[in-house]
C-alpha positions in Angstrom: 18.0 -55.6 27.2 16.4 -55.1 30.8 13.4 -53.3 31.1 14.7 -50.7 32.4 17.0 -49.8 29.8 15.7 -47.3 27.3 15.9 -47.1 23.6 18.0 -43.9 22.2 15.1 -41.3 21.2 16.5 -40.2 17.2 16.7 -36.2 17.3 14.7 -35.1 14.1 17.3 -33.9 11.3 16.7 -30.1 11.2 14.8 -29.0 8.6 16.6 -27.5 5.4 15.4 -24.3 3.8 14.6 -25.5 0.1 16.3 -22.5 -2.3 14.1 -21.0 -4.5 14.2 -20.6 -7.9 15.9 -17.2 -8.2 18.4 -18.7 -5.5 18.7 -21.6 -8.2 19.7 -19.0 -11.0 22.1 -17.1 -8.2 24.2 -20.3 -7.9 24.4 -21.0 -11.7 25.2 -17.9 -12.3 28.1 -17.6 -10.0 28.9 -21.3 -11.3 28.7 -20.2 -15.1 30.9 -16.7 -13.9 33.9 -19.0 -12.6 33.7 -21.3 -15.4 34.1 -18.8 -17.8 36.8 -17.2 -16.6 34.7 -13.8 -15.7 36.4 -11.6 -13.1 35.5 -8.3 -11.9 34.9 -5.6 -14.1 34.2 -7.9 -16.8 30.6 -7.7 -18.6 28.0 -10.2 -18.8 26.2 -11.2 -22.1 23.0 -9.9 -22.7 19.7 -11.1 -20.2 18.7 -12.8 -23.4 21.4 -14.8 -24.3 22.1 -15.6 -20.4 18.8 -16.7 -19.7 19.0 -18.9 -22.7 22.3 -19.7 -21.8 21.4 -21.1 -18.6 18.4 -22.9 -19.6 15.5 -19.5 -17.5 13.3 -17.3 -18.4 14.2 -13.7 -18.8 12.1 -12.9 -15.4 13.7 -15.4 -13.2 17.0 -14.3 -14.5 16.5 -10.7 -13.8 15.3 -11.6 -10.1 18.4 -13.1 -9.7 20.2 -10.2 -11.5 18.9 -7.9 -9.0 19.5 -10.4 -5.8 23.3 -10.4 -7.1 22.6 -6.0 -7.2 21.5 -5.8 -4.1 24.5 -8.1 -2.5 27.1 -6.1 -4.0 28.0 -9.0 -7.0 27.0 -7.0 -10.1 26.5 -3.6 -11.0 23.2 -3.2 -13.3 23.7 -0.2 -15.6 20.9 1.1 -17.6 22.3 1.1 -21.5 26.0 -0.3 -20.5 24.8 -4.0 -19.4 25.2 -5.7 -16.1 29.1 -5.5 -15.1 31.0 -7.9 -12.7 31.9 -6.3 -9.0 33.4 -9.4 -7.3 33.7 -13.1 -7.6 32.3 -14.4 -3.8 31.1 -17.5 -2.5 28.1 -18.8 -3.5 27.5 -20.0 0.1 28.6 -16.4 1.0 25.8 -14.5 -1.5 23.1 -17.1 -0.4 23.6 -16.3 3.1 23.6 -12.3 2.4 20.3 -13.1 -0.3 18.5 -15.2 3.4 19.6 -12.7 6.0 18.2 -10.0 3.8 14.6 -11.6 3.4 14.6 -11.7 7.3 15.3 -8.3 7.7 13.2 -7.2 4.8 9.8 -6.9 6.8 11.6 -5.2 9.9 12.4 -2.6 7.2 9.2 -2.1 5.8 7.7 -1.8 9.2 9.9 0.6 9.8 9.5 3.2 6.5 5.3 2.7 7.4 6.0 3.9 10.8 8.5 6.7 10.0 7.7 7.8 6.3 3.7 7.7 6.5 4.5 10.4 9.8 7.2 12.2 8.0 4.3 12.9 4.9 2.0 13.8 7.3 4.3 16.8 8.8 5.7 17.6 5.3 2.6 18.6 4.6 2.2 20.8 7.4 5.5 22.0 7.6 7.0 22.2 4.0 8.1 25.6 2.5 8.5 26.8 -0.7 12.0 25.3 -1.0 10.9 21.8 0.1 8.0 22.0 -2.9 11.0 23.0 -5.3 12.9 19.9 -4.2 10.2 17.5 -3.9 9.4 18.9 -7.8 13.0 18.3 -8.8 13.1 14.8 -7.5 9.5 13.8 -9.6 11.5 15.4 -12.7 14.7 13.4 -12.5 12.7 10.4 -11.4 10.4 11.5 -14.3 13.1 11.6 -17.0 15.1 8.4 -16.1 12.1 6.4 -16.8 10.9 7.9 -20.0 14.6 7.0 -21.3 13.7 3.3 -19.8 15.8 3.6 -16.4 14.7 2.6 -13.5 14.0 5.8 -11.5 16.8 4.6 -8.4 18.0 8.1 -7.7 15.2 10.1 -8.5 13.0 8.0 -6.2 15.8 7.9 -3.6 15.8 11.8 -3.8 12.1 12.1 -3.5 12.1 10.5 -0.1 14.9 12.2 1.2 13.2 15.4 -0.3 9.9 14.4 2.0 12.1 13.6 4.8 13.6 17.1 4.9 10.1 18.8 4.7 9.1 17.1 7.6 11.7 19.2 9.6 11.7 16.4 12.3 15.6 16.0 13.1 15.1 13.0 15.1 12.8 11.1 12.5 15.6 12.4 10.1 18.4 10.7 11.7 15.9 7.5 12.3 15.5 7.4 8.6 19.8 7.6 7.9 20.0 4.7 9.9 18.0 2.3 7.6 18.8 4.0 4.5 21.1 1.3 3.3 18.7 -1.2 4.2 15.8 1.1 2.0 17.8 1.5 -1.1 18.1 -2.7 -1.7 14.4 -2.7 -1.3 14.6 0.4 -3.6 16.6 -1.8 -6.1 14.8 -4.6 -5.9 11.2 -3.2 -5.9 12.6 -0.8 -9.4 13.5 -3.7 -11.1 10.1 -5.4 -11.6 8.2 -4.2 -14.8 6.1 -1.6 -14.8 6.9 -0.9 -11.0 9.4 2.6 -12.1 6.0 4.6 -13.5 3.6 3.0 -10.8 6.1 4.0 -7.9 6.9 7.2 -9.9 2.7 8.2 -10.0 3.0 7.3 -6.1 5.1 10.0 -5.5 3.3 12.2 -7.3 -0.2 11.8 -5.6 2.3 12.7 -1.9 3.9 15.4 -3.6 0.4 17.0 -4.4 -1.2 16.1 -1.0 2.3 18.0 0.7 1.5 20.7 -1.6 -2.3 21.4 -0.4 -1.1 20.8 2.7 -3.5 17.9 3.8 -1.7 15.9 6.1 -4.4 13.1 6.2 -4.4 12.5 2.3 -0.3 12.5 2.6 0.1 10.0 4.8 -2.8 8.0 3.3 -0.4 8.8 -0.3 2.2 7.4 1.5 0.5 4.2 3.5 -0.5 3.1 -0.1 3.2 3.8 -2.1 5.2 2.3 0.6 2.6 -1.1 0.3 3.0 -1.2 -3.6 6.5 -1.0 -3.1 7.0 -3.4 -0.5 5.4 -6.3 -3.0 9.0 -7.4 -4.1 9.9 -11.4 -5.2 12.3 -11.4 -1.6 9.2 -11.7 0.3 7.3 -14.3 -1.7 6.2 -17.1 -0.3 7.5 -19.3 -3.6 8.6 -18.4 -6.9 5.7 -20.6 -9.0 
């Protein structure tokens, strides 16, 4: 070889995005699905016999329970089980599960920007019908959880309650945009124990902040809900 000549410089392999654990469950789980025979509409066993099934613990399972929710794969229904919506890919939910955890922060960002202001005019804007709705929405909220739900549409209607007492059409139509995006996070952040009644006394300390009209404390009520919430297992840094 002449010294000129010059040795081929090796590229570095790119660097591979090690699953974690609840991504580990998500694959057996599919895995398990299609060796069984399960199609949709069919009914898994209980978390307790699954988890023991596939060899987890009843947390892990039910983060990947709730990944498989939020992707469209399985309907969780509170006293009828967790039902079977489709058979995918497992490449195909993985890749819905990643591009979700990217996007996940951009949301957040996005409901501390827009709800935290929408609270704060709520409270100087909201009638006496807004207070009505905002009360509803605590009560439904309130009544799935006592019968061990996990709150999903009374917390989704508490926020669009807020929303509408800020009378702020353009934050209004800001917040339709992402509300897809907010309800997987609403899911996912409902499914953790003891998160329903935490998020539920959340709503509460707005609701009574819109109702004495303090728009500092509201948006302060918010600030500190919407950062309780926002502590879900997509955006952990490992899964221990």
């Amino acid at each position: 070889m002449s010294a000129r000549e010059e040795l081929p410089i090796a590229q570095p392999e790119p660097l591979r995005r090690s699953p974690r654990l609840y991504e580990r469950v998500v694959q057996q789980l599919i895995s398990w699905a299609r060796t069984s025979g399960l199609g949709p509409g069919d009914r898994l066993p209980p978390e307790r016999d699954l988890a023991a099934s596939l060899g987890v613990s009843r947390a892990t399972l039910a983060q990947a329970l709730v990944a498989l929710e939020v992707t469209g794969v399985v309907s969780v229904r509170h006293g009828d089980g967790t039902v079977l919506l489709a058979a995918p890919r497992t490449e195909t939910v993985l890749a819905a599960l990643r591009a979700r955890r990217d996007d996940l922060g951009d949301v957040i960002e996005a409901r501390q920007a827009l709800e935290v202001r929408l609270a704060a005019l709520a409270a100087r804007r909201r009638t006496e019908v807004d207070l009505a709705e905002i009360d509803a929405a605590l009560a439904a909220m309130g009544d799935d959880v006592r019968r061990g739900g996990r709150g999903v549409g009374g917390d989704e209607r508490f926020h669009a309650a807020v929303t509408a007492a800020g009378h702020s059409p353009l934050l209004g139509r800001l917040m339709a945009e992402i509300a897809d995006l907010i309800r997987e996070s609403r899911i996912e952040s409902l499914s953790q124990a003891g998160r329903p009644q935490r998020s539920l006394e959340g709503h509460r300390a707005i609701a009574e902040a819109i109702r004495a009209g303090d728009a500092p404390a509201a948006a302060a009520a918010m600030t500190a809900h919407i950062d309780l919430v926002s502590d879900v297992p997509l955006l952990a840094d490992d899964d221990g």
